[in-house]
TILO-813878 format. One line per field, with one value per residue (C-alpha): residue number from 1; chain; x, y, z. Coordinates in steps of 0.1 Angstrom, whole numbers, plus 5000, padded with zeros to 4 digits. Each point is the difference from the previous one (the first is absolute). Example, Ala and Ser with C-alpha at 12.3 -4.5 7.8 and 13.67 -1.06 7.14 Angstrom:
REM residues 2
num	[1,2];
chaine	[A,A];
u	[5123,5014];
v	[4955,5034];
w	[5078,4993];
//
This chain:
REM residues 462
num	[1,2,3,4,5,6,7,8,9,10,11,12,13,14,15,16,17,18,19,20,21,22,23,24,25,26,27,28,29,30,31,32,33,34,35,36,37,38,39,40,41,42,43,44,45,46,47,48,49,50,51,52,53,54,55,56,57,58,59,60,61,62,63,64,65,66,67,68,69,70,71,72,73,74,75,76,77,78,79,80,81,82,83,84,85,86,87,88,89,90,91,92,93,94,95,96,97,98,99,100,101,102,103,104,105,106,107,108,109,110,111,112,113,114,115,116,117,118,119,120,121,122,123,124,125,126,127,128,129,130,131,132,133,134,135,136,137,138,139,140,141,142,143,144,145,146,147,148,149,150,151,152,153,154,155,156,157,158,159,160,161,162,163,164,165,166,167,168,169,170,171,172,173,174,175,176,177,178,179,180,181,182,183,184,185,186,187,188,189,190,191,192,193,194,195,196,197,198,199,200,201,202,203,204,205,206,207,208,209,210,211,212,213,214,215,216,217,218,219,220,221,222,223,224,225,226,227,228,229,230,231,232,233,234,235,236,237,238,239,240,241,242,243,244,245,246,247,248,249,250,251,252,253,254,255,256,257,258,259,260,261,262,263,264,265,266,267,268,269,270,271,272,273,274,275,276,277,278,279,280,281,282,283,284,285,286,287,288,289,290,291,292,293,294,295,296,297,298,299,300,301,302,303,304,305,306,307,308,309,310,311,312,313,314,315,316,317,318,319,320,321,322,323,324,325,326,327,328,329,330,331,332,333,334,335,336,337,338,339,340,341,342,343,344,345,346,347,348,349,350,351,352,353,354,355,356,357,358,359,360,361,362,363,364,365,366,367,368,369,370,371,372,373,374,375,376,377,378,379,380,381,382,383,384,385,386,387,388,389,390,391,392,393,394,395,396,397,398,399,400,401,402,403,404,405,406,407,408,409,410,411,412,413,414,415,416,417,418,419,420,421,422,423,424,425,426,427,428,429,430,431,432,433,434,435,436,437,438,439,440,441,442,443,444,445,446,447,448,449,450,451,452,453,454,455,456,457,458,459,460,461,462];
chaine	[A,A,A,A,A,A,A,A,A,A,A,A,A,A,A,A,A,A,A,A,A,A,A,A,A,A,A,A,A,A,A,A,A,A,A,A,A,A,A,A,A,A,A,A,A,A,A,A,A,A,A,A,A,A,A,A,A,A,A,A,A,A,A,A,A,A,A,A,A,A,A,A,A,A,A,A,A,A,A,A,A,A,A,A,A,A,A,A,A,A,A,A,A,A,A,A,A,A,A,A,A,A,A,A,A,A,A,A,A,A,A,A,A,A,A,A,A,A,A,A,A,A,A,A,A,A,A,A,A,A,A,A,A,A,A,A,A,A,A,A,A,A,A,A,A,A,A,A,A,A,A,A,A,A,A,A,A,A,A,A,A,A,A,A,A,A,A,A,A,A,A,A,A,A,A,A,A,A,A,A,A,A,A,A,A,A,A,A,A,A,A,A,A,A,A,A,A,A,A,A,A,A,A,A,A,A,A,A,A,A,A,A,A,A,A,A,A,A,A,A,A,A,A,A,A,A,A,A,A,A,A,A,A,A,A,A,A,A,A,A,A,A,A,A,A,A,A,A,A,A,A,A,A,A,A,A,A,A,A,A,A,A,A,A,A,A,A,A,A,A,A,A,A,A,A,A,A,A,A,A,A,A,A,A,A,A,A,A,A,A,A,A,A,A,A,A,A,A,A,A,A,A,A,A,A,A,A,A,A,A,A,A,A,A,A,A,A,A,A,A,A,A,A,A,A,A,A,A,A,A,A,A,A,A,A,A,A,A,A,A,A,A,A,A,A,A,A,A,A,A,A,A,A,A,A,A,A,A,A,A,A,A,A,A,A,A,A,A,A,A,A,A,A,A,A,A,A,A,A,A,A,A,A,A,A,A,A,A,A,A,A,A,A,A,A,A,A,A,A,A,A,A,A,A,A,A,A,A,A,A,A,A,A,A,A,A,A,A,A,A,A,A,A,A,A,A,A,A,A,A,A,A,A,A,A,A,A,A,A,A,A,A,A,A,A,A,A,A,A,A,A,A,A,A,A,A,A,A,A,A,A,A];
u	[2492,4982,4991,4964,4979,4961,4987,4965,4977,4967,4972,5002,5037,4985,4978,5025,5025,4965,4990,5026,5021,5029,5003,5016,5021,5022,5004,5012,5018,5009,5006,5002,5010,4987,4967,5010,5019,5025,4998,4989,5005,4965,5002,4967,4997,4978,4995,4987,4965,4980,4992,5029,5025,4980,5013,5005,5009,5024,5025,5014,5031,5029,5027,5012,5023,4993,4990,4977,4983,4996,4984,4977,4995,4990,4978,4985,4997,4980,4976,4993,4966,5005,4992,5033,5018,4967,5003,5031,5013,5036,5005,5016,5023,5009,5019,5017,5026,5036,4996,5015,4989,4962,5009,5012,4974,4976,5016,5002,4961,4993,5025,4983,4995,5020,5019,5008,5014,4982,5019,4991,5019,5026,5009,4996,5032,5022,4994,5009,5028,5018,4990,5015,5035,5016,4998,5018,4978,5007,4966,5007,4998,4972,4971,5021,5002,4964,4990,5025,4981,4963,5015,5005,4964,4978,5015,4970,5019,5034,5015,4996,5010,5035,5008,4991,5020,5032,4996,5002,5028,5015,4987,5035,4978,5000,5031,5011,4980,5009,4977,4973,5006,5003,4967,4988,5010,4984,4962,5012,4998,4960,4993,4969,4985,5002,5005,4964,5011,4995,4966,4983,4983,4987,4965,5016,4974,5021,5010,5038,4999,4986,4975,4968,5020,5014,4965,4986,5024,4987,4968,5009,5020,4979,4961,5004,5024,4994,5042,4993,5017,4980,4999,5001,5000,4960,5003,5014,4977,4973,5010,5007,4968,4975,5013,5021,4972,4979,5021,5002,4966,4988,5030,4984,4965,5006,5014,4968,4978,5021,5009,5033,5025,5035,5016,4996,5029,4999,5017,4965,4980,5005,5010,5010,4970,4986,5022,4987,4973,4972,5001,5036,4993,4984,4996,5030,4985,4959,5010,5003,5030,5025,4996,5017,5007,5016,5025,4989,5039,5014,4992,5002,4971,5001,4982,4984,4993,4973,4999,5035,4991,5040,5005,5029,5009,5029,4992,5027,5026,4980,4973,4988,4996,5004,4965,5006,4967,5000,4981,4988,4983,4984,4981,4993,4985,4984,4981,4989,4990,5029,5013,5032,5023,5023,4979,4971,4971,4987,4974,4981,4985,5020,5030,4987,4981,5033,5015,4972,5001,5038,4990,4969,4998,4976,4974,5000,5003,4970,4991,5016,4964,5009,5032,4983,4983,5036,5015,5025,5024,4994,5034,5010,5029,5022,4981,4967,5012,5016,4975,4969,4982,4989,4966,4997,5014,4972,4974,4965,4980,5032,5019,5031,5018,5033,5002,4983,5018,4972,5006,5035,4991,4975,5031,5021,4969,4995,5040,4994,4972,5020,5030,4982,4980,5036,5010,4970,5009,4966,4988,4974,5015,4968,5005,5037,4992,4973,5020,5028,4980,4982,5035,5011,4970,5011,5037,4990,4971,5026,5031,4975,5006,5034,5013,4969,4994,4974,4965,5004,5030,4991,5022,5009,5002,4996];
v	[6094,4978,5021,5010,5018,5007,5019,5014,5011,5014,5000,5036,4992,4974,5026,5023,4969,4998,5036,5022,5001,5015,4966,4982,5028,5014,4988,5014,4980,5016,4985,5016,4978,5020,4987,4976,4996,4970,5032,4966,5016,5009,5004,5020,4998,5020,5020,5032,5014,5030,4998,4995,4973,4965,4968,4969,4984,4991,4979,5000,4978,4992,5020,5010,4977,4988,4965,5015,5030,4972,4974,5024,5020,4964,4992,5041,4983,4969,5021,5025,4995,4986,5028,5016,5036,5004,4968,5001,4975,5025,5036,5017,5019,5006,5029,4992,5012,4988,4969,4972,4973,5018,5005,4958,4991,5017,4991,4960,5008,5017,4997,5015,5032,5029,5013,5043,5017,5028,5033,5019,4972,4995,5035,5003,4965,5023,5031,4980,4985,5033,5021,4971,5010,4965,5003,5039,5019,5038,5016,5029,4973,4975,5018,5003,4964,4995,5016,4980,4969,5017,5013,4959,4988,5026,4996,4994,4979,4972,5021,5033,4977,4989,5032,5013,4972,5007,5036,4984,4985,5031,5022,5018,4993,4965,4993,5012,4973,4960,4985,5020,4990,4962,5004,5016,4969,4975,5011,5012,4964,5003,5026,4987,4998,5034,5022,5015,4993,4964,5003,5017,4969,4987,5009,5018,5026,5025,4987,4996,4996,4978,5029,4979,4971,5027,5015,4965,4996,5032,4993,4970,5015,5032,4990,4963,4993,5032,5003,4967,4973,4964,4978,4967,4991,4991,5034,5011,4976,5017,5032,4997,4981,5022,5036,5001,4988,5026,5029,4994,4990,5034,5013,4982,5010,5035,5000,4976,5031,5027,5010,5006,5009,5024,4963,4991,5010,5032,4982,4981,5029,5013,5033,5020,4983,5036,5012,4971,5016,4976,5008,4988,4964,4978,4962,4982,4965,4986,4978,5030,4989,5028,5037,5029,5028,5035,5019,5036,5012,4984,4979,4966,4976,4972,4967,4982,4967,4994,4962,4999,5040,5014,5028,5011,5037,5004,5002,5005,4976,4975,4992,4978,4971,5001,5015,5029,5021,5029,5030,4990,4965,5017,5027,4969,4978,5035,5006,4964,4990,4972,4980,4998,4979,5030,5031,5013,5012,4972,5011,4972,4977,4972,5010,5010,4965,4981,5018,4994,4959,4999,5017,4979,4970,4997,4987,5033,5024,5001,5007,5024,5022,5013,5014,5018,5024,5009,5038,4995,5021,5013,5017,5030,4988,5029,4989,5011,5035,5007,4986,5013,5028,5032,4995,4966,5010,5025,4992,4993,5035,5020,5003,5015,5030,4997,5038,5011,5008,5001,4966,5014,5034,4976,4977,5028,5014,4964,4999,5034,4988,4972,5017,5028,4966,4982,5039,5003,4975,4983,4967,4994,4972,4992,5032,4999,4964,5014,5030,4976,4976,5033,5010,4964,4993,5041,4994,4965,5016,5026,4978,4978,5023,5001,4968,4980,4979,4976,5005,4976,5012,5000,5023,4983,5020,4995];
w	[5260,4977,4965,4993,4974,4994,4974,4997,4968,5013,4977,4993,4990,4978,4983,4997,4979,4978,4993,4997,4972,5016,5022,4967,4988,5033,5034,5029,5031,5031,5037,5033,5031,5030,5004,5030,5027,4982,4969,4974,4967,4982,4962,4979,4964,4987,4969,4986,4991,4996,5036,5014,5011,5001,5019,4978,5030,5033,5010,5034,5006,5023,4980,4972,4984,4968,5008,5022,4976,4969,5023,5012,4964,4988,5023,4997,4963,5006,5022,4975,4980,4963,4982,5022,4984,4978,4986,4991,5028,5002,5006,4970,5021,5039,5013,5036,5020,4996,5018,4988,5016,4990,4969,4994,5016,4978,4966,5009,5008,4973,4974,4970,5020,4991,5035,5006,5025,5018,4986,5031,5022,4974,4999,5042,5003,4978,5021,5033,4981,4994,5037,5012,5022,4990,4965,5002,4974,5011,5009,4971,4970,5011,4985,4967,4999,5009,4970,4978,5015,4996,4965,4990,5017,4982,4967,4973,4979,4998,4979,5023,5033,4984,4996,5035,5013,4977,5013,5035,4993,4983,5026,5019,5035,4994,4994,5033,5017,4986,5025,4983,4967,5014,5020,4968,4976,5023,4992,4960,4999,5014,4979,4986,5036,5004,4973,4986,4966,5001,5011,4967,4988,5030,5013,5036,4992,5012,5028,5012,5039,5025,5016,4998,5020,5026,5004,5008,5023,5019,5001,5014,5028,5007,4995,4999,5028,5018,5006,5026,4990,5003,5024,4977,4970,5005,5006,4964,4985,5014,4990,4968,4993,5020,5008,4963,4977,5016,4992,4963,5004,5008,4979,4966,5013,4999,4967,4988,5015,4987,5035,4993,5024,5004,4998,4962,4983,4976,4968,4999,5005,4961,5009,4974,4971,5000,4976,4975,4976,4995,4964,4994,5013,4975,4995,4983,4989,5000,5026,5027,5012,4986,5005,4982,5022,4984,5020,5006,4996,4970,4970,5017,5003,5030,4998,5032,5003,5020,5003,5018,5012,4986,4979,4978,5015,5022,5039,5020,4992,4990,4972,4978,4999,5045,5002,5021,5010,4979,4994,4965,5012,5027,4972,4978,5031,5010,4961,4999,5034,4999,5030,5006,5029,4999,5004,5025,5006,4980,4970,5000,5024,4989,5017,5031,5002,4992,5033,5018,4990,5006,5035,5010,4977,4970,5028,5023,4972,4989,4963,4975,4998,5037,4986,4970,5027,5009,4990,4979,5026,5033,5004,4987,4971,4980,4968,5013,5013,4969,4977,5017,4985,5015,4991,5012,5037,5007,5025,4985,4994,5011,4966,5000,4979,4987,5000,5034,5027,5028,5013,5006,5019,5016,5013,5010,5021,5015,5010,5021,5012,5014,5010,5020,5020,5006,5017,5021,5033,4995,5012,4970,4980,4980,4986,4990,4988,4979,4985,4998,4973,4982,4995,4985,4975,4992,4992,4980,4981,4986,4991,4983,4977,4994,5016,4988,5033,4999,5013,5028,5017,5033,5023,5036,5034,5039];
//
């Protein structure tokens, strides 16, 4: 059979290579080949943003040997727009699997282009590597050895990961097993593709699997695809063109009209800025570029940078300068009504406009005024239900006191009330509805006060 590619970059992939700054920092390149019935190989690279995964674009191909992967990766290349990875005309870095032939192809493609391996499938080869019966690792010392592996990957600095790997080698478990230690030397000498140490100065963002390339994949199995495979590969064209622009589409619409939805990831969300004080985040430079934010528990003073949007605390295993979203950008984007690619809701209009033009085109997406009418959140986030105040939750002309327990007596009343109706074998559900909702608005009136929900949580039922 004669060897074949086709790669496609829709417009809204286009717009995505031009407006997000994620697009020229970290790529992510998956493939999946069950989308028809001669299972052609179809490979998504996409990258990261505050709503989510976002295609960059698709090649479908043939196979997947080299030869194959770089002459479709260039011609991927040649179709992309010229202001391609946000100008940048190469993706900083790209986490894939361990493929090599992928991973060839990619580099003589890109060559200046930094290439990872996805921890999570890094980690998941080794585990199959030991439960398997050929290579005899007794079922009571595999998890030991996992850990001396995971012990290596997570280690936050060089220095830290020779040591876990002399202790591996040291380790009275791992001697027992020499086709351990060999299978163990042969990706020592990879280290730097996996190891999280080797990935503090580049802009990963936090970021050390492949998940946003997996989750495209989904999407284009479940709601794309429908689990049918194609007929063609007019078919796939079509597909991907029509059906998969839509979807992120609506995706980036929702975000652009702060309709947010379960999908968006929480480490975007800024959960956690509550516990910033206003008072201890002041400006750093009369540009407004740098922020000072105090820690509430010790002496120590972070700075964020909000050109590049990083921050010099310690999230997780990662920090500065990789620009993981943290709880102390968040409260400074929160005080100052800054936009940021990293966090949502957005507190300004420009954001939400710049996901609505990546979405629509700068034609269709009207003008930035329409945005300004825009809440700045319609979902309920942790930072408003811990930063609310009592006084602010109460429903106009219906104050409520801290120190007055009728509401309470009044709820307990309401929840008699209902149980007695759900006893009685009656037929009148407008009633039980009814008493059902006096009973809600009861319950969320009174842990206003000591949970601080918002005013505009809105109970569901039926």
């Amino acid at each position: 059979m004669t060897s074949f590619n086709f790669s496609i970059c829709t417009p809204l992939m286009s717009r995505v290579h031009k407006h997000i700054q994620q697009a020229g920092e970290l790529v992510f390149i998956d493939s999946s080949s069950s989308f028809d019935d001669y299972n052609n190989p179809m490979f998504v690279i996409s990258t990261s943003s505050a709503a989510g995964g976002l295609p960059l674009g698709v090649v479908v191909t043939s196979g997947e040997s080299t030869s194959i992967i770089n002459s479709a990766m260039t011609h991927l290349k040649y179709l992309f727009p010229t202001y391609n990875f946000y100008r940048k005309g190469s993706p900083g870095n790209i986490i894939t699997d361990d493929s090599q032939a992928e991973r060839s192809g990619l580099k003589k493609t890109w060559p200046s282009a930094s290439l990872y391996l996805c921890v999570f499938h890094f980690l998941q080869t080794m585990w199959r590597w030991l439960v398997h019966s050929s290579n005899e690792i007794q079922s009571q010392h595999r998890q030991h050895l996992m850990q001396l592996i995971r012990n290596m990957v997570y280690a936050k600095t060089e220095y830290i990961l020779n040591n876990k790997y002399k202790d591996l080698k040291q380790d009275l478990i791992s001697k027992q097993y020499i086709n351990f230690n060999e299978h163990v030397n042969t990706y020592w000498e990879r280290r730097q593709e996996w190891a999280i140490c080797y990935r503090d100065n580049t802009s990963t963002r936090g970021i050390n699997t492949n998940n946003y390339a997996e989750a495209g994949i989904r999407i284009l199995k479940d709601i794309v695809f429908q689990r049918i495979k194609a007929y063609n590969l007019v078919q796939i064209f079509e597909f991907i063109t029509v059906t998969f622009e839509m979807y992120y589409e609506r995706r980036l619409l929702s975000v652009a009209y702060n309709r947010m939805d379960r999908y968006i990831s929480l480490r975007h969300k800024g959960l956690g800025a509550y516990q910033v004080n206003n008072t201890d985040i002041t400006k750093h430079d009369r540009n407004n570029l740098l922020y000072l934010v105090k820690s509430n528990h010790s002496d120590r003073e972070y700075i964020i940078d909000t050109e590049n949007w990083t921050c010099t605390c310690s999230v997780g295993l990662t920090g500065f300068p990789t620009g993981e979203p943290c709880k102390h950008q968040h409260a400074v984007a929160n005080k100052y009504k800054l936009t940021s690619p990293h966090l949502i809701p957005f507190f300004n209009a420009r954001g939400r406009y710049l996901h609505a033009v990546i979405a629509l085109g700068e034609d269709r997406a009207g003008t930035q005024a329409f945005y300004e009418s825009l809440k700045t959140s319609m979902a309920v986030t942790d930072s408003e239900m811990m930063s609310t105040n009592s006084t602010e939750i109460c429903e106009p002309n219906a104050p409520i006191s801290p120190n007055s327990d009728s509401e309470y007596d009044s709820a307990e009343d309401n929840l008699d009330t209902l149980i007695n109706i759900l006893q009685k074998d009656t037929n009148e559900g407008d009633e039980l509805m009814q008493n059902v909702s006096q009973l809600c608005c009861s319950f969320v009136s009174c842990s206003a006060k000591t949970r601080h929900f918002p005013k505009n949580a809105i109970v569901h039922y039926g």
